[in-house]
SEKOLMAR-504886 format. One record per residue (C-alpha): residue in one letter; residue number from 0; y, x, z negated. Coordinates in steps of 0.001 Angstrom, whole numbers, always signed. Each point is the difference from the previous one (the first is absolute). Layout:
BEGIN
{resn A | resi NUM | yy Y | xx X | zz Z}
...
//
This chain:
BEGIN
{resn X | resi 0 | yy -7635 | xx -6433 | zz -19707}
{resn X | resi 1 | yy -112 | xx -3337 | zz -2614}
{resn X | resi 2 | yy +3010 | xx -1961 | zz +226}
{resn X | resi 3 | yy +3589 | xx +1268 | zz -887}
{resn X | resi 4 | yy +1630 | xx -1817 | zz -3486}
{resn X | resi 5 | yy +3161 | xx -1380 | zz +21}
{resn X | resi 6 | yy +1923 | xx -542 | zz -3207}
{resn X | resi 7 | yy +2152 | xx -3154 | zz +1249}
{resn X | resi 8 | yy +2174 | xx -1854 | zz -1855}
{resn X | resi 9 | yy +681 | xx -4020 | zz +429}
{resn X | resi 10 | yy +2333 | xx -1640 | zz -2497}
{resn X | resi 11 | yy -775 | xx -2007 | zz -2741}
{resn X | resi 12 | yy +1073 | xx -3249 | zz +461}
{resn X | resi 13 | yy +626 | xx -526 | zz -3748}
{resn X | resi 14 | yy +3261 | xx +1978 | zz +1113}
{resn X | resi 15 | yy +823 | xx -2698 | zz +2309}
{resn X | resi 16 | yy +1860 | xx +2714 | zz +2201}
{resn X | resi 17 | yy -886 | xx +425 | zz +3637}
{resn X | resi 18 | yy +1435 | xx +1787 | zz +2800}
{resn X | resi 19 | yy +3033 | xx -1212 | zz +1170}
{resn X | resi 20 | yy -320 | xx -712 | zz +4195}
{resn X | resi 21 | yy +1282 | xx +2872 | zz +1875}
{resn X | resi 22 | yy +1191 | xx -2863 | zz +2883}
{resn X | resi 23 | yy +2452 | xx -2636 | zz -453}
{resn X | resi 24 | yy -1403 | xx -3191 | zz -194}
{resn X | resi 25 | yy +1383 | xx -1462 | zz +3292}
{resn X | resi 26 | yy -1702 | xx +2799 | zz +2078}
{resn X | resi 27 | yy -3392 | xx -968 | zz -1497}
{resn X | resi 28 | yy -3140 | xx -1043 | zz +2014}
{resn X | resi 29 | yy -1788 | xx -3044 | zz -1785}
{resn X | resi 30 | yy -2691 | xx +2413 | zz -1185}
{resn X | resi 31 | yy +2561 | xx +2697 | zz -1185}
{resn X | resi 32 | yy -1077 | xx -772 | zz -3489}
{resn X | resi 33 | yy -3584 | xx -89 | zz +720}
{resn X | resi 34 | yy +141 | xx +3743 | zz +1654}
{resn X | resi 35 | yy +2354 | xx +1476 | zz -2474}
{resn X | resi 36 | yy -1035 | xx +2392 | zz -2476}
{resn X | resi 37 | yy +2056 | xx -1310 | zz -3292}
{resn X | resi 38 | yy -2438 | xx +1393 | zz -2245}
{resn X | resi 39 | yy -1524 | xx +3461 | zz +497}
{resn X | resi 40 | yy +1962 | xx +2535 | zz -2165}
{resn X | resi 41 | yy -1979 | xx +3061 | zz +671}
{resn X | resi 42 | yy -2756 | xx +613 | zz +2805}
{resn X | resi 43 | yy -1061 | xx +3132 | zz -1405}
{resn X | resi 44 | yy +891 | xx +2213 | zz -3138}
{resn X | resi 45 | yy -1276 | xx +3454 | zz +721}
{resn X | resi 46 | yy +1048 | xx +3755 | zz +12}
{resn X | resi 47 | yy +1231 | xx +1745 | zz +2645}
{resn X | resi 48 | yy +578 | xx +3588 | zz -1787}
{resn X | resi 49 | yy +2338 | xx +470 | zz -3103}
{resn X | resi 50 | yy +827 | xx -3824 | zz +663}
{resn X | resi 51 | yy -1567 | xx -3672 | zz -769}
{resn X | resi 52 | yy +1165 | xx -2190 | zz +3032}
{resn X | resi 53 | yy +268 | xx -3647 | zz -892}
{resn X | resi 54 | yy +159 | xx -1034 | zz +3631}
{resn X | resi 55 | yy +632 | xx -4012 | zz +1108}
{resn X | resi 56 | yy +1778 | xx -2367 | zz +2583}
{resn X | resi 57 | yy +3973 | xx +562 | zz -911}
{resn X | resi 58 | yy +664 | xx -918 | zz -3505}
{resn X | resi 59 | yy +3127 | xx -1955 | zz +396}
{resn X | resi 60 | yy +751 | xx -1753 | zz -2888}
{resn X | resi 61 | yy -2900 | xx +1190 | zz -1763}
{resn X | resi 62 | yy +1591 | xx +3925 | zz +167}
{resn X | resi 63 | yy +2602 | xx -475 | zz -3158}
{resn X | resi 64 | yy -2647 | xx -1639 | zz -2107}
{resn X | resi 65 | yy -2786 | xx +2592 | zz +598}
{resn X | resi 66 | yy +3578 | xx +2999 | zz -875}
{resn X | resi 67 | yy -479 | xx -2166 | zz -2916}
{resn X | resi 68 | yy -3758 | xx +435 | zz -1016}
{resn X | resi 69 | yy -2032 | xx +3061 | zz -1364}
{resn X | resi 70 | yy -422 | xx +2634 | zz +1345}
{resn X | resi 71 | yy +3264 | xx -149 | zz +1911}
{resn X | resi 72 | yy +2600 | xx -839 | zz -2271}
{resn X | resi 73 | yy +2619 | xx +2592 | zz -418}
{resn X | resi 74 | yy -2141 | xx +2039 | zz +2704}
{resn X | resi 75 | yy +2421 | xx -664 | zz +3546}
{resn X | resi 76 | yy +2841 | xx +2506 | zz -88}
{resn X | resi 77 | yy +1128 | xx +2113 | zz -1954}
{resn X | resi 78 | yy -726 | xx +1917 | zz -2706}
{resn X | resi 79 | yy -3600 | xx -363 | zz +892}
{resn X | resi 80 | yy +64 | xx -1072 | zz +3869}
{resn X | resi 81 | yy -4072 | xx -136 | zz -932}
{resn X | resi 82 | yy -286 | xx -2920 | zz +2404}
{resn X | resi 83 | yy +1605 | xx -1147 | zz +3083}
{resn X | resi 84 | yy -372 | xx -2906 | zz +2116}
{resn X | resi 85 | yy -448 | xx -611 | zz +3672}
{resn X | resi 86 | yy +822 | xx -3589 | zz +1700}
{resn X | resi 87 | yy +982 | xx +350 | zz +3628}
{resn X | resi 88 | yy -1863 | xx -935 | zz +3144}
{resn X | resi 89 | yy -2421 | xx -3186 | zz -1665}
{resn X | resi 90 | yy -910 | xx +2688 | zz -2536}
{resn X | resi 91 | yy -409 | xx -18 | zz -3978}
{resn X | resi 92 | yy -617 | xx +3384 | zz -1636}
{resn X | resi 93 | yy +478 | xx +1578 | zz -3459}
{resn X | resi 94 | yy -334 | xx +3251 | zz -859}
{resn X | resi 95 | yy -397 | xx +1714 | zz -2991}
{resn X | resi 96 | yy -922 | xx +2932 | zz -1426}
{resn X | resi 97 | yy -2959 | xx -356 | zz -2145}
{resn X | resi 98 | yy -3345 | xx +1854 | zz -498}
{resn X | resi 99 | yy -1388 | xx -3372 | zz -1659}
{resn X | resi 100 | yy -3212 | xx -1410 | zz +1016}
{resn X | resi 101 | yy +624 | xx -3490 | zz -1409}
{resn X | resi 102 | yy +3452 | xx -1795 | zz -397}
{resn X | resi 103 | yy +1047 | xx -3128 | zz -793}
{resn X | resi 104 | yy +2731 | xx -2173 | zz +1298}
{resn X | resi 105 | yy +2046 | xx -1652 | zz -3279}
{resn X | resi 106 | yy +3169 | xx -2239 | zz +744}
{resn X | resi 107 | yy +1433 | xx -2717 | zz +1471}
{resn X | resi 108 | yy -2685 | xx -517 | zz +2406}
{resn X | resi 109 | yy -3101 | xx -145 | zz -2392}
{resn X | resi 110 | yy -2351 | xx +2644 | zz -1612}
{resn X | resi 111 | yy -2582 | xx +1256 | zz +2710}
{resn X | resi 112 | yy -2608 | xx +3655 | zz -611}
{resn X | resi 113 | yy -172 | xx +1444 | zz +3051}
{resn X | resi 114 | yy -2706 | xx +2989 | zz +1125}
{resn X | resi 115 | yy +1774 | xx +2408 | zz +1973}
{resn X | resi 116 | yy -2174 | xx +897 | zz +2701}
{resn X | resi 117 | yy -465 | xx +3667 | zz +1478}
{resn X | resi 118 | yy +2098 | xx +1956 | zz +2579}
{resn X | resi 119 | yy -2391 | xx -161 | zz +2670}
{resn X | resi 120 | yy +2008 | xx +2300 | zz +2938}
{resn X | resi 121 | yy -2823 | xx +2433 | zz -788}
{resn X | resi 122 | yy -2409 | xx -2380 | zz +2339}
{resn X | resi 123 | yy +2433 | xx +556 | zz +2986}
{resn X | resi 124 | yy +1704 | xx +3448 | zz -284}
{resn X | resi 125 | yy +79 | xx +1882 | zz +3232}
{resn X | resi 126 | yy -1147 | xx -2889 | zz +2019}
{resn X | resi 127 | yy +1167 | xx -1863 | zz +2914}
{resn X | resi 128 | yy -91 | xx -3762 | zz -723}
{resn X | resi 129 | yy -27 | xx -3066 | zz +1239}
{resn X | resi 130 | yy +1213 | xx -2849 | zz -2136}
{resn X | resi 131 | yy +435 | xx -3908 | zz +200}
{resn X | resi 132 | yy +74 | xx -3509 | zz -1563}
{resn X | resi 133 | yy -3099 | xx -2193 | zz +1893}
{resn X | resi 134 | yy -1121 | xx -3627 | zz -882}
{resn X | resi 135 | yy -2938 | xx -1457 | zz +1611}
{resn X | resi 136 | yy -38 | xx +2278 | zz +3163}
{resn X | resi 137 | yy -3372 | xx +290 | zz +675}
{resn X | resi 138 | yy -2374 | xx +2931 | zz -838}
{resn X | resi 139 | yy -525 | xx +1411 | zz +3273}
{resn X | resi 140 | yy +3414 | xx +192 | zz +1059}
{resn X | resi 141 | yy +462 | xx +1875 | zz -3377}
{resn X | resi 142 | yy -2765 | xx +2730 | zz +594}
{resn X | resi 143 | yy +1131 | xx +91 | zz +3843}
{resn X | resi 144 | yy +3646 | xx +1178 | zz -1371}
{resn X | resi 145 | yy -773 | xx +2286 | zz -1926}
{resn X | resi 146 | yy -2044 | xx +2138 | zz +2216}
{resn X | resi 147 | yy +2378 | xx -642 | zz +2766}
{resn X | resi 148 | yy +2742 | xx +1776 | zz -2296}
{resn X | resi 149 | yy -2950 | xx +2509 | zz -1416}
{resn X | resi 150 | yy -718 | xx +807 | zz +4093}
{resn X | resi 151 | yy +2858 | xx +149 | zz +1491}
{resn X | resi 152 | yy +2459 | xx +1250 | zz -2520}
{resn X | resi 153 | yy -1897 | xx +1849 | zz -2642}
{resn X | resi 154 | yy +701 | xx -2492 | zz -3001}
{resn X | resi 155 | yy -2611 | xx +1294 | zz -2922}
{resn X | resi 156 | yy +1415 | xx -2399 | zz -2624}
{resn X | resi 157 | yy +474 | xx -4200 | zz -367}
{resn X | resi 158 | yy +1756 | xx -1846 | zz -2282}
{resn X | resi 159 | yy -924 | xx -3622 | zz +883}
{resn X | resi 160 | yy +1642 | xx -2917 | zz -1980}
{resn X | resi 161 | yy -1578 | xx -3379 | zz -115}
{resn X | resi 162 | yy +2243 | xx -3199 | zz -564}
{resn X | resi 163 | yy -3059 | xx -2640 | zz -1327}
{resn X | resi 164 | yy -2139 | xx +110 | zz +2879}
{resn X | resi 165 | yy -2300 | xx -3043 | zz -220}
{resn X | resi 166 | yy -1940 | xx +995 | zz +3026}
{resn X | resi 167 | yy -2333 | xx +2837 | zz -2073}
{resn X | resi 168 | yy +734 | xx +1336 | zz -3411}
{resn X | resi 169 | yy +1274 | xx +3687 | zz -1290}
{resn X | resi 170 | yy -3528 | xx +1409 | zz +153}
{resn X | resi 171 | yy -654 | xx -952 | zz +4076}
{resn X | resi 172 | yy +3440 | xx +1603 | zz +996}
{resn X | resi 173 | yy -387 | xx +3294 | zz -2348}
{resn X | resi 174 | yy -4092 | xx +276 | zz +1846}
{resn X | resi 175 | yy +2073 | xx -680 | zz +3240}
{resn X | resi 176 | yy +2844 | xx +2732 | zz -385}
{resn X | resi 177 | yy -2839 | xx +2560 | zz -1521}
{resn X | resi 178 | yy -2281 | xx -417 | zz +3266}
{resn X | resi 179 | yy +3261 | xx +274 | zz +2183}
{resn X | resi 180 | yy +656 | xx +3079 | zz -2055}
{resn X | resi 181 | yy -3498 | xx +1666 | zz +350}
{resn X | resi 182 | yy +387 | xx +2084 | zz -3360}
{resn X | resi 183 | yy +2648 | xx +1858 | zz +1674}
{resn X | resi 184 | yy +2869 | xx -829 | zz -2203}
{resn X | resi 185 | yy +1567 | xx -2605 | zz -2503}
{resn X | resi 186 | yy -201 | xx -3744 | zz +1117}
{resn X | resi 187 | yy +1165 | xx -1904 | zz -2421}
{resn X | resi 188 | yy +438 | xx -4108 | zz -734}
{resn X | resi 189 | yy +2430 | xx -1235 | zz -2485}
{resn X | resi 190 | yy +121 | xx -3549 | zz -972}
{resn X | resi 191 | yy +3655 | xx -1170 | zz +446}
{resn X | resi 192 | yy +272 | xx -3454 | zz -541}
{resn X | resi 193 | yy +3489 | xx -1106 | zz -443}
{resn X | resi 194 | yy +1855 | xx -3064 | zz +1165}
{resn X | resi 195 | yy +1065 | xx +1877 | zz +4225}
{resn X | resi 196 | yy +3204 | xx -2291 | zz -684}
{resn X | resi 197 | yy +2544 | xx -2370 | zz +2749}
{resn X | resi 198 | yy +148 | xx +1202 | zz +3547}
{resn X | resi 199 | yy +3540 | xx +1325 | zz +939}
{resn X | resi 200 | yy +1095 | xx -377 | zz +3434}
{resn X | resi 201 | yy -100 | xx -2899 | zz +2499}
{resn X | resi 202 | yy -3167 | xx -828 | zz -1761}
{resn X | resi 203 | yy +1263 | xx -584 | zz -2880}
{resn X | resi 204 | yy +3235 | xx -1478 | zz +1430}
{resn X | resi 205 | yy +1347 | xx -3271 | zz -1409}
{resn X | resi 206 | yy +1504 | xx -2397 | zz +2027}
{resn X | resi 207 | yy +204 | xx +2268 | zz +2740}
{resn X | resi 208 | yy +1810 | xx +2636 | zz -1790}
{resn X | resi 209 | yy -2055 | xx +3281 | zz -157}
{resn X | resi 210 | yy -796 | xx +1385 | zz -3954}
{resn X | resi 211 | yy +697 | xx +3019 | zz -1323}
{resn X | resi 212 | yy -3613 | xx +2394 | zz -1086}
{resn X | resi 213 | yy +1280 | xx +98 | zz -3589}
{resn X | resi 214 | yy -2927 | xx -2150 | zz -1773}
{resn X | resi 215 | yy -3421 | xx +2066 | zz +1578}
{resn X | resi 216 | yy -889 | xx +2807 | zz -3136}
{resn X | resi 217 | yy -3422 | xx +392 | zz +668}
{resn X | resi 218 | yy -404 | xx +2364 | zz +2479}
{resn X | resi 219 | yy +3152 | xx +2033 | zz -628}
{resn X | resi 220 | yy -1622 | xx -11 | zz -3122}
{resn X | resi 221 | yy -3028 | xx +1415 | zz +1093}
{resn X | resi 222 | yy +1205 | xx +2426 | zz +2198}
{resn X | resi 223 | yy +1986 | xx +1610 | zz -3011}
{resn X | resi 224 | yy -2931 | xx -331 | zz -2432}
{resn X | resi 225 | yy -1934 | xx +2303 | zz +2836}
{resn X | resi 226 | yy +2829 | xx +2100 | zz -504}
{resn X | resi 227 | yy -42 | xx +1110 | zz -3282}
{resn X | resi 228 | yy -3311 | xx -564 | zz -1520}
{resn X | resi 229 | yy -1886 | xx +1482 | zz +2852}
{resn X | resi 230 | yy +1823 | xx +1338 | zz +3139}
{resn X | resi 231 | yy +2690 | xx +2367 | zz -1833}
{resn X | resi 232 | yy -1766 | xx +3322 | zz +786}
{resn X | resi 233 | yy -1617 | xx -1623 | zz +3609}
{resn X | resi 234 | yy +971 | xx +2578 | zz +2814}
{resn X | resi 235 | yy +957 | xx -3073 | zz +1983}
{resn X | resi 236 | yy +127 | xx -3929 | zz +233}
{resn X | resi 237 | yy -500 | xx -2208 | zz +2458}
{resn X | resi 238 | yy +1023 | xx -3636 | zz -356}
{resn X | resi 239 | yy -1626 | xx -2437 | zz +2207}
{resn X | resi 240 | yy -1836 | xx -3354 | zz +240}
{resn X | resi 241 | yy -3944 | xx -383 | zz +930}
{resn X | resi 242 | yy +1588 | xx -1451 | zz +3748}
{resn X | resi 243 | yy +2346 | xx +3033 | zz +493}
{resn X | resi 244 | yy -1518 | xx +2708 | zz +2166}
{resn X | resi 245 | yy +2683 | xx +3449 | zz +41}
{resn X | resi 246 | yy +204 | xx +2043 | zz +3246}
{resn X | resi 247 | yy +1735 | xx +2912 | zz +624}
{resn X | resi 248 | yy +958 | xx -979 | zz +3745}
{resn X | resi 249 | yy +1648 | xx +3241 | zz +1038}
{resn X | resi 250 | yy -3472 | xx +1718 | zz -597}
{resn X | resi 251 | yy -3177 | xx -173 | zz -2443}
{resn X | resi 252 | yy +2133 | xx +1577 | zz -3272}
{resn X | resi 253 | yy -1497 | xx -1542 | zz -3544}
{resn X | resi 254 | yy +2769 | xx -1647 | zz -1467}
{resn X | resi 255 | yy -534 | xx +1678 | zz -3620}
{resn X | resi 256 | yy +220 | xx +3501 | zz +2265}
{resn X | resi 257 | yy +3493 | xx -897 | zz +1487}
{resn X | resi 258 | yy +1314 | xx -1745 | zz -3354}
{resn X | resi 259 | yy -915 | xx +3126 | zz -1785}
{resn X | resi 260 | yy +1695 | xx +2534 | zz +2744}
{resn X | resi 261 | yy +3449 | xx -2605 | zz +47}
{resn X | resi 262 | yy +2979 | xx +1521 | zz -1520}
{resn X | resi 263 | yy +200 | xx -3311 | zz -2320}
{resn X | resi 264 | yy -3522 | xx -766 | zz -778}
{resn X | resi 265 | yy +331 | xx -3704 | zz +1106}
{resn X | resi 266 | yy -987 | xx -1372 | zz +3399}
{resn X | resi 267 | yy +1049 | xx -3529 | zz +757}
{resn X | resi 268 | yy -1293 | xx -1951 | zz +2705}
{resn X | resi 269 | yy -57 | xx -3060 | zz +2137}
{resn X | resi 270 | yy -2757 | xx -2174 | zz +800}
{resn X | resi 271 | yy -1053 | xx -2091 | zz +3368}
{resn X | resi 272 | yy -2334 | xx -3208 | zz +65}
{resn X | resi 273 | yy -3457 | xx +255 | zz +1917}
{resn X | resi 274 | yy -1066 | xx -2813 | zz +1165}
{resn X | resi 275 | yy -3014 | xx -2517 | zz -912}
{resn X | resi 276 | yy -1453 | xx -584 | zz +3575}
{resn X | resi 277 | yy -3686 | xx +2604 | zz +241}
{resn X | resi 278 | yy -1879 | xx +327 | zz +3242}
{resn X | resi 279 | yy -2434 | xx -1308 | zz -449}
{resn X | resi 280 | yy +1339 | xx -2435 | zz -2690}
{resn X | resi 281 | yy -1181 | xx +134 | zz -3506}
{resn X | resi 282 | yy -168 | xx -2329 | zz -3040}
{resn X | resi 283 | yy +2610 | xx +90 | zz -2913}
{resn X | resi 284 | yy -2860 | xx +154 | zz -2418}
{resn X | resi 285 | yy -1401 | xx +3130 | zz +1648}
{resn X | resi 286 | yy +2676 | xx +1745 | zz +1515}
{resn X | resi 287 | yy +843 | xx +3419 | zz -573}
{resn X | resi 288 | yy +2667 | xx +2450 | zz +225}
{resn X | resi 289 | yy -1117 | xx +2025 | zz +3308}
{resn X | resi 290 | yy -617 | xx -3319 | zz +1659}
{resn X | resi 291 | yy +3681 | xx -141 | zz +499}
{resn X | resi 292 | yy +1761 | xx +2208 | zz +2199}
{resn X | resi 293 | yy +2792 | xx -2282 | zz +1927}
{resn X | resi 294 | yy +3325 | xx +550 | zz -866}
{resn X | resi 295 | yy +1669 | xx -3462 | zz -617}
{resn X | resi 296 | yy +3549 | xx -1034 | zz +1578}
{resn X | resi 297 | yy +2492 | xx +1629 | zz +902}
{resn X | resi 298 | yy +2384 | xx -2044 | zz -1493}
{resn X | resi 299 | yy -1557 | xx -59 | zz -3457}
{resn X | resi 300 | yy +1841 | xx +1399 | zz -2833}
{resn X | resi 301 | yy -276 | xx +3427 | zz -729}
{resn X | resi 302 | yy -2174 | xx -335 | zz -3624}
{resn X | resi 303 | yy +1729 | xx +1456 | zz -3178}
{resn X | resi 304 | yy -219 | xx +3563 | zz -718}
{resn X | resi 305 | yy -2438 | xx +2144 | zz -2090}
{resn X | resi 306 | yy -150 | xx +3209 | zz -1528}
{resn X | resi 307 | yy -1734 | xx +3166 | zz -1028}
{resn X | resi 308 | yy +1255 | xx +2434 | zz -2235}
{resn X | resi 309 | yy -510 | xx +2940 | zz -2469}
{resn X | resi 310 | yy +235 | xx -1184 | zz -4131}
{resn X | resi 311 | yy +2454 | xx +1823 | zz -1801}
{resn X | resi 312 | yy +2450 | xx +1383 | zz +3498}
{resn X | resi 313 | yy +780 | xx -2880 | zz +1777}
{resn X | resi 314 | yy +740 | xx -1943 | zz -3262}
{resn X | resi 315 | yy +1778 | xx +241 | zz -2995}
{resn X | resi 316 | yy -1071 | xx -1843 | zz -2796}
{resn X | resi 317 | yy +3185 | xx -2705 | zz +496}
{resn X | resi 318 | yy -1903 | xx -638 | zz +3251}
{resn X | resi 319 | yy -1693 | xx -3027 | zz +665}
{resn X | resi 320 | yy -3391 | xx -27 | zz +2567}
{resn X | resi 321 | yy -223 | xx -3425 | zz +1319}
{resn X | resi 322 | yy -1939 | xx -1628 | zz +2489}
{resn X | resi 323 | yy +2333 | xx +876 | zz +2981}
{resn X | resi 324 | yy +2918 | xx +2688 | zz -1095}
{resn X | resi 325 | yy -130 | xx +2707 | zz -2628}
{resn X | resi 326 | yy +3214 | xx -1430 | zz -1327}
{resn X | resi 327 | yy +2855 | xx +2570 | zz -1584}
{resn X | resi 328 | yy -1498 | xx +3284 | zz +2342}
{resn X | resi 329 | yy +2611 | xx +676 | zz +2332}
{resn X | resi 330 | yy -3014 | xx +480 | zz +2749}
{resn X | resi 331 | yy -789 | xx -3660 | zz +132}
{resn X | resi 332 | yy +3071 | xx -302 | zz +2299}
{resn X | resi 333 | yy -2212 | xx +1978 | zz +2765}
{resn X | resi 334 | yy -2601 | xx -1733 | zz +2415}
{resn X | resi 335 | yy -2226 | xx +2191 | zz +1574}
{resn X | resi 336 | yy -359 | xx +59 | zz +3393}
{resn X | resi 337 | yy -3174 | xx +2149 | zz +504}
{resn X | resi 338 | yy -2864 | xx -2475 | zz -2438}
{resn X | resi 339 | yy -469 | xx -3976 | zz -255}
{resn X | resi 340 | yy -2285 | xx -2406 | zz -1257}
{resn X | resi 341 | yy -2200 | xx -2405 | zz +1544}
{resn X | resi 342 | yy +383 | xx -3548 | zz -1326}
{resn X | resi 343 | yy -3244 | xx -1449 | zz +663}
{resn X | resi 344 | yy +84 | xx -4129 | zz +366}
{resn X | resi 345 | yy -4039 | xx -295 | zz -388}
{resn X | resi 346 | yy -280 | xx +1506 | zz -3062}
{resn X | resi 347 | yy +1398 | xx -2569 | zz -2099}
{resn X | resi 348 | yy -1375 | xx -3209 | zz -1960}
{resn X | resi 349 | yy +3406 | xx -1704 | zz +518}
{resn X | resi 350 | yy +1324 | xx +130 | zz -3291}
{resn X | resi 351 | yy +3385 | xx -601 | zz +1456}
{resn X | resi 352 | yy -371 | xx -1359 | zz +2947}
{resn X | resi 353 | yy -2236 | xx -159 | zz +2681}
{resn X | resi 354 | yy -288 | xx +2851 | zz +2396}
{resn X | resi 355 | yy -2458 | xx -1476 | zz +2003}
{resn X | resi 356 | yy +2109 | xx -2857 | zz +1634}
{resn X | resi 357 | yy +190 | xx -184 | zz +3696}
{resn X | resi 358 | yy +2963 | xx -133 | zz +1539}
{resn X | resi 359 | yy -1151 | xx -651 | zz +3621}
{resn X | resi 360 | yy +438 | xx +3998 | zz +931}
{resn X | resi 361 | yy -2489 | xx +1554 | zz +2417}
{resn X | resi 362 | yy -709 | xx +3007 | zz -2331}
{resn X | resi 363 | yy -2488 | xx +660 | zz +2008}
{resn X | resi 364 | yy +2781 | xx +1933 | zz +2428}
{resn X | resi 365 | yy +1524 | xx +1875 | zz -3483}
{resn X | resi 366 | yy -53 | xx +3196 | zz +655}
{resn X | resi 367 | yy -2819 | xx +2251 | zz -1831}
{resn X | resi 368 | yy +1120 | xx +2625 | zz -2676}
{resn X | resi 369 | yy -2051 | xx +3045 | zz +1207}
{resn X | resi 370 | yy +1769 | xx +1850 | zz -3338}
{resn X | resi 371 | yy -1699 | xx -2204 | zz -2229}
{resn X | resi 372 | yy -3223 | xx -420 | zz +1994}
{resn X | resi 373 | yy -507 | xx +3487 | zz -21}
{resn X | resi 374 | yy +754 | xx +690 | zz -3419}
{resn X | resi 375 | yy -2964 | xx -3308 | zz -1503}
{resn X | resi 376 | yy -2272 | xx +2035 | zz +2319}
{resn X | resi 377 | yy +701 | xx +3567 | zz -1565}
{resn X | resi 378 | yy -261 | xx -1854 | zz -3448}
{resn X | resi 379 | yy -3467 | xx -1109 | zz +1325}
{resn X | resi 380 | yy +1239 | xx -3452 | zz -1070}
{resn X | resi 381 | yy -2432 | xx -2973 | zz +1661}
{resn X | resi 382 | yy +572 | xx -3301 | zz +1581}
{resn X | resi 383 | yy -1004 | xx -3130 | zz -1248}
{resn X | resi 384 | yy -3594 | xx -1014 | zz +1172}
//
C-alpha cells in the first residue's frame, strides 16, 4: 500500500506562541527543551465517521485560543455541542461534527488549510491487530514479530508506526512488513515522526529525584491516532513492542481468542525480562529473537504491563489507550494472571540504555524458558547464523 498522509499541523512562528512545558522547570533534564514537543498543534486531521478529529500532544495553553478560531468558535457547549474536546492522559483531541473535506484554522493562532484525510477503519475492520511505535529496530526483528504474532496467535492485521528511523527509509520497512505478511492481510507503515519527548522516571530524574511521565506525547499519541483513524471497527488490539513476545502460560490460548471471550474485552498483562546470554553466543548485529531463550534474574523488575483489547467495549470514547494502561476503563485495575510478555534484552539498539552490559552473572546457569522456546519453534522463527 503507498504511504499513509498525515495532515499535521506545526505553528507558525509569526504567532510567537509555543507550548507551554507540561513540567516545572526545576524537574527538567538539561535536554528537556531539546526533547519537548512545543510546537506540533495537530499530528493528523482526519475523519473518523460523522467527525473531523484534530488530534495533537495536549493543547495546554494553546486549547482557549484554538475555542477562539474558526471552525470552533461558539461550537463547545451548548446550543450546538457540535464539538467537544478531549485532553487527559498526554492527549489532545477535538472533535467536531463536520462532513467538510477541507477546513481551515482562523484565530489567534494563525490561518492554516488543512486536508482532512479519510476514515481509514475500513483497512482493519474485523481484524486482529498488532500495533506499535518502532525507531531504528532493525528489519529482521520486525518481519520475525510479526509472524511470531501471525503463528502463534492468529494476528491477520499490523499497524506499525515508525518514529524517523534513519537505519532504512518508509519504503524498506513497508517491503519488510508486506513479505512478513505474505498477502495474507493488511501490513501497514505509517511515518510518525514527532519529537518521542523527556523520559519520566528515574531516567529522567533530576538530582536524584525521580520525574513524573507528563512530557512524552508521542506514542500516547500514536496509540490513539491507531485508534480512531484505523482500529475503531478492529475485532481486537494488541499493544506491544517489536521485543515483547505474549504467552499464554496456563496453555497455548491466542490472546485475541481469550480477550474476545473476557467479560470486559480488555486483557492486561505483565511482562518478564529474557536474558541476553545465547548458547552458543551470537553477535548484537546479527542476533535474533529465537536466539534467546534464558530467562534473566530473578530479582529483575517485573516489566510494565501491556494490553489487548476489543475497540468500541473495553473503551469509551473518554478513554485514553496508552503505552502501558487503558486509562479511565475500570478493567485496567486487573492483572492477569494466566498471559505475560517476554521482554527480550537482545533485541534492542540501546536507545536508552544498554542492555548488553555485563554484570559479571554466569547466565550461562539461567534457567531456559521452554514456554518461549517452544513457541519461536512453532512460529518456525530461525536463529541467527
Amino acid at each position: 500500500m503507498s504511504g499513509i498522509a498525515l495532515s499535521s499541523v506545526t505553528l507558525d512562528p509569526a504567532t510567537g506562541l509555543l507550548r507551554e512545558a507540561a513540567r516545572p522547570e526545576n524537574m527538567r533534564q538539561p535536554d528537556y527543551a531539546e526533547k519537548y514537543d512545543w510546537d506540533t498543534l495537530f499530528y493528523d486531521v482526519y475523519r473518523a465517521g460523522q467527525h473531523i478529529v484534530f488530534q495533537g500532544p495536549p493543547f495546554l495553553n494553546l486549547l482557549e485560543p484554538l475555542k477562539a478560531s474558526a471552525p470552533f468558535k461558539g461550537r463547545f457547549g451548548f446550543p450546538r455541542f457540535a464539538a467537544r474536546h478531549f485532553g487527559q492522559k498526554k492527549r489532545g483531541e477535538i472533535w467536531l461534527r463536520s462532513a467538510a473535506g477541507d477546513v481551515a484554522i482562523d484565530g489567534p493562532l494563525g490561518r492554516y488549510a488543512i486536508k482532512v484525510q479519510p476514515d481509514m477503519a475500513h483497512l482493519f475492520a474485523g481484524r486482529r491487530v498488532i500495533t506499535t511505535l518502532s525507531k531504528d529496530n532493525d528489519l529482521r526483528w520486525i518481519a520475525d514479530w510479526v509472524r511470531f504474532y501471525a503463528r502463534i496467535h492468529g494476528a491477520d492485521g499490523v499497524l506499525f508506526y515508525d518514529n524517523g528511523s534513519t537505519a532504512y527509509d518508509m519504503a524498506e520497512l513497508q517491503t519488510t512488513l508486506d513479505e512478513a505478511a505474505g498477502g495474507a492481510f493488511p501490513a501497514i507503515a505509517v511515518s510518525w515522526p514527532f519529537r518521542y519527548g523527556p523520559q519520566g522516571g528515574m531516567a529522567g530524574a533530576v538530582n536524584g529525584v525521580e520525574a513524573d511521565w507528563d512530557s512524552d506525547f508521542c506514542q500516547t499519541g500514536s496509540l490513539q491516532h491507531a485508534r480512531h483513524r484505523f482500529l475503531r471497527r478492529a475485532r481486537s488490539v494488541l499493544n506491544v513492542d517489536v521485543d515483547e513476545m505474549v504467552l499464554d502460560d496456563g496453555g497455548n490460548q491466542s490472546i485475541f481468542a481469550a480477550t474476545e471471550a473476557s467479560r470486559s474485552g480488555f486483557i492486561k498483562f505483565p511482562g518478564r525480562w529474557i536474558g541476553t546470554h545465547a548458547d552458543p553466543p551470537v553477535a548484537r548485529a546479527t542476533c535474533r529473537h529465537a536466539d534467546f531463550v534464558h530467562r534473566d534474574l530473578p530479582a529483575e523488575p517485573v516489566c510494565p504491563p501491556k494490553y489487548c483489547l476489543v475497540p468500541g467495549r473495553a473503551d469509551r470514547l473518554s478513554d485514553s489507550w496508552s503505552v502501558h494502561n487503558l486509562f479511565g476503563a475500570a478493567a485496567n485495575r486487573r492483572l492477569s494472571r494466566r498471559f505475560s510478555y517476554r521482554h527480550m534484552r537482545g533485541i534492542t539498539n540501546s536507545w536508552k540504555e544498554d542492555r548488553w552490559a555485563a554484570d559479571g552473572t554466569d547466565r550461562a546457569a539461567l534457567p531456559r524458558d521452554a514456554a518461549l522456546e517452544a513457541a519461536f519453534s512453532a512460529a518456525g522463527l530461525s536463529r541467527s547464523s
